[in-house]
C-alpha positions as CSV (number, residue, x, y, z in Angstrom):
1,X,73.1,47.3,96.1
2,X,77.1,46.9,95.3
3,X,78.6,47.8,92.5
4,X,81.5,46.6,90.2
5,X,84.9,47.5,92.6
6,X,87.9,48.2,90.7
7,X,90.8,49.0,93.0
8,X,94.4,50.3,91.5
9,X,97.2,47.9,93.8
10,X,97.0,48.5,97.2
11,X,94.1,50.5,97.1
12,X,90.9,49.3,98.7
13,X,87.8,50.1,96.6
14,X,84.3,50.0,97.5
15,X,81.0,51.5,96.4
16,X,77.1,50.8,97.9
17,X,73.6,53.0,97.0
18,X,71.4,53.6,99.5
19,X,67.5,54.6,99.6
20,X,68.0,58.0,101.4
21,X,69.0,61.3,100.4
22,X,72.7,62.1,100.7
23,X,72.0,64.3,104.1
24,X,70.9,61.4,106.1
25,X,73.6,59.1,104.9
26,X,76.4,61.8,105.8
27,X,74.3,62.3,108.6
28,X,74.8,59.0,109.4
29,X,78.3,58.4,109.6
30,X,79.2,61.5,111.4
31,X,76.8,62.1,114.1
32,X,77.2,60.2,117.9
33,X,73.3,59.7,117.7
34,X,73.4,57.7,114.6
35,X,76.5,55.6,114.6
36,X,75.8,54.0,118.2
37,X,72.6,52.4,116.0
38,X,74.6,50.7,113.2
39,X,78.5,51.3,113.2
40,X,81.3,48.2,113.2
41,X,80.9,44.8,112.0
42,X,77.7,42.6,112.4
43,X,77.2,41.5,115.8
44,X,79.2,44.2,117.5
45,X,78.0,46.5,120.0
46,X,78.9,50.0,120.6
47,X,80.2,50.6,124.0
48,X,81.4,54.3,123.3
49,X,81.2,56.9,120.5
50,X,83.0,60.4,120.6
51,X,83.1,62.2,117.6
52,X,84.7,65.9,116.9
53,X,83.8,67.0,113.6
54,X,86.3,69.3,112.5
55,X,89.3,69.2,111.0
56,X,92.1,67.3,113.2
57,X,88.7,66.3,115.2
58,X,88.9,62.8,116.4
59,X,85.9,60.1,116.3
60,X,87.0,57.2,118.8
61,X,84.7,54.5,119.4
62,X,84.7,51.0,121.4
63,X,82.9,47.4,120.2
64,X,82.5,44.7,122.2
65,X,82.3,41.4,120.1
66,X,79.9,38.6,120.6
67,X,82.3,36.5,122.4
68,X,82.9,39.7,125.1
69,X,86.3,41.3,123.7
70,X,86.6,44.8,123.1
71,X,88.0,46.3,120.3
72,X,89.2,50.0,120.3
73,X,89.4,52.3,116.7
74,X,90.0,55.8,115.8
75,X,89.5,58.1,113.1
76,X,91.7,61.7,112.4
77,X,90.0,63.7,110.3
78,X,91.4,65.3,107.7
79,X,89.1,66.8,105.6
80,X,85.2,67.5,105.8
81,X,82.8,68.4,103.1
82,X,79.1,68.1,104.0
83,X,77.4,66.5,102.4
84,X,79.8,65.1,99.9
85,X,83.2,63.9,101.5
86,X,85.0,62.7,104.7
87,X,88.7,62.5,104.4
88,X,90.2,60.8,107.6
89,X,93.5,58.8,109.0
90,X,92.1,55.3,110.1
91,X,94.0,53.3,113.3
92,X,93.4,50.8,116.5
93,X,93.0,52.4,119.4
94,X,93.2,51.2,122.9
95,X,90.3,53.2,125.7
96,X,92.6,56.2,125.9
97,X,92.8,56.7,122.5
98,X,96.2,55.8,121.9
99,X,97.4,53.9,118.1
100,X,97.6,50.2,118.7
101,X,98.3,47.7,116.4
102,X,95.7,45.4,114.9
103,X,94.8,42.9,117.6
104,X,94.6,39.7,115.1
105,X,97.1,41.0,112.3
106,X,100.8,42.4,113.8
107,X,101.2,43.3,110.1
108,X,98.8,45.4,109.6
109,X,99.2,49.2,108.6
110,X,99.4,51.2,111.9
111,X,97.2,54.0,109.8
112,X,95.3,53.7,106.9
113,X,93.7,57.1,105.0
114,X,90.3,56.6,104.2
115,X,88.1,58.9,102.0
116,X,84.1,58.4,102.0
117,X,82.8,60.2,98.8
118,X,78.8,60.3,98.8
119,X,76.7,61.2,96.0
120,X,73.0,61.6,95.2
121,X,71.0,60.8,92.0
122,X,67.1,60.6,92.4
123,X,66.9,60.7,96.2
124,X,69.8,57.6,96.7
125,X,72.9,58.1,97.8
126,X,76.4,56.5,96.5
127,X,78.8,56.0,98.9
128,X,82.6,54.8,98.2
129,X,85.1,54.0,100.2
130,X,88.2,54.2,99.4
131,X,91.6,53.4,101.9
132,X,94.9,52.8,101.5
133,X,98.1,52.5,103.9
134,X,99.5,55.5,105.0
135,X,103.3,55.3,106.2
136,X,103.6,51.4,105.6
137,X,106.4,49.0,105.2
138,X,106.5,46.9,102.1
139,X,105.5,43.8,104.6
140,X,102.3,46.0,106.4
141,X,101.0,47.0,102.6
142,X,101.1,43.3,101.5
143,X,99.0,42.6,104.7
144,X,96.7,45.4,103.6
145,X,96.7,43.9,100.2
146,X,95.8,40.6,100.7
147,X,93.2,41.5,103.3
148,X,90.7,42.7,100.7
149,X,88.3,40.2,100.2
150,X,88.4,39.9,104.0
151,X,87.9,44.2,104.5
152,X,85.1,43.8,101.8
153,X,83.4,41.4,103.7
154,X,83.6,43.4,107.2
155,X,82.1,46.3,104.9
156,X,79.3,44.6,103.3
157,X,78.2,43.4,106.9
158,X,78.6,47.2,108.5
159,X,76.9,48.9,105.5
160,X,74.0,46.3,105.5
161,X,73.6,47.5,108.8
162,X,73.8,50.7,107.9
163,X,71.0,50.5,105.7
164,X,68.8,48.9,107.7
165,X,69.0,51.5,109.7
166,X,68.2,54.0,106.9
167,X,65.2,52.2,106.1
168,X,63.4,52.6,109.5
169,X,60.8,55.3,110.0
């Protein structure tokens, strides 16, 4: 279930509860095991996961898409508090985990910080996610900007995933 999204401008904004205890979710999102079952958008496939938990630890992952392409991405993290928050630099990655720009948008943000906050009330667990660019030029935050609705989409999709995955035994 989503909630209401208010974003400040330029910030992205977005907030889903989950049936699971806060553990699992965080859990979820930060362990190799778990992520190859439900991480990127909806018809993607993990093709590799490697995560480093710690501070300045990186989690670099490859998707292929339905249509065969790959797509590269990598997280820096900045800041870990289990179970309640991830704080980490968000880019495109090629395999050898080098930044690359986004393959389908030249003018996106080369980095984006993200910050996961997750909360529990009664056994569910409120996650939101909140990015915005980091180091951008006026022209890369209006592409950040105006690709909201389309980010929000990608998000619902991944995090519907994610709870499916939750929900099995």
């Amino acid at each position: 279930m989503e909630r209401e999204n208010k974003s400040t401008k330029g910030e992205f904004l977005m907030t889903r509860t989950f049936d699971a205890p806060c553990d699992l979710v965080f859990k979820s999102w930060t362990e190799r095991e778990r992520l190859m079952h439900w991480w990127g958008p909806k018809g993607f496939t993990m093709r590799a996961c490697n995560i480093d938990l710690r501070s300045g630890g990186v989690f670099h992952y490859g998707m292929q898409a339905p249509d065969g392409g790959v797509m590269w991405g990598k997280w820096i993290f900045r800041e870990i508090v289990r179970p309640e928050r991830l704080i980490f630099v968000v880019s495109f990655s090629d395999e050898a985990g080098g930044e690359t720009r986004h393959p389908w948008a030249p003018d996106w943000p080369l980095k984006t910080l993200s910050t996961l906050s997750f909360s529990e009330h009664d056994g569910r667990t409120t996650l939101t996610a909140q990015g915005v660019p980091l180091d951008a030029s006026e022209s890369e935050r209006a592409a950040f900007e105006a690709g909201h609705e389309s980010m929000r989409q990608g998000w619902s999709g991944t995090l519907d995933q994610l709870a499916q995955y939750l929900a099995k035994p």
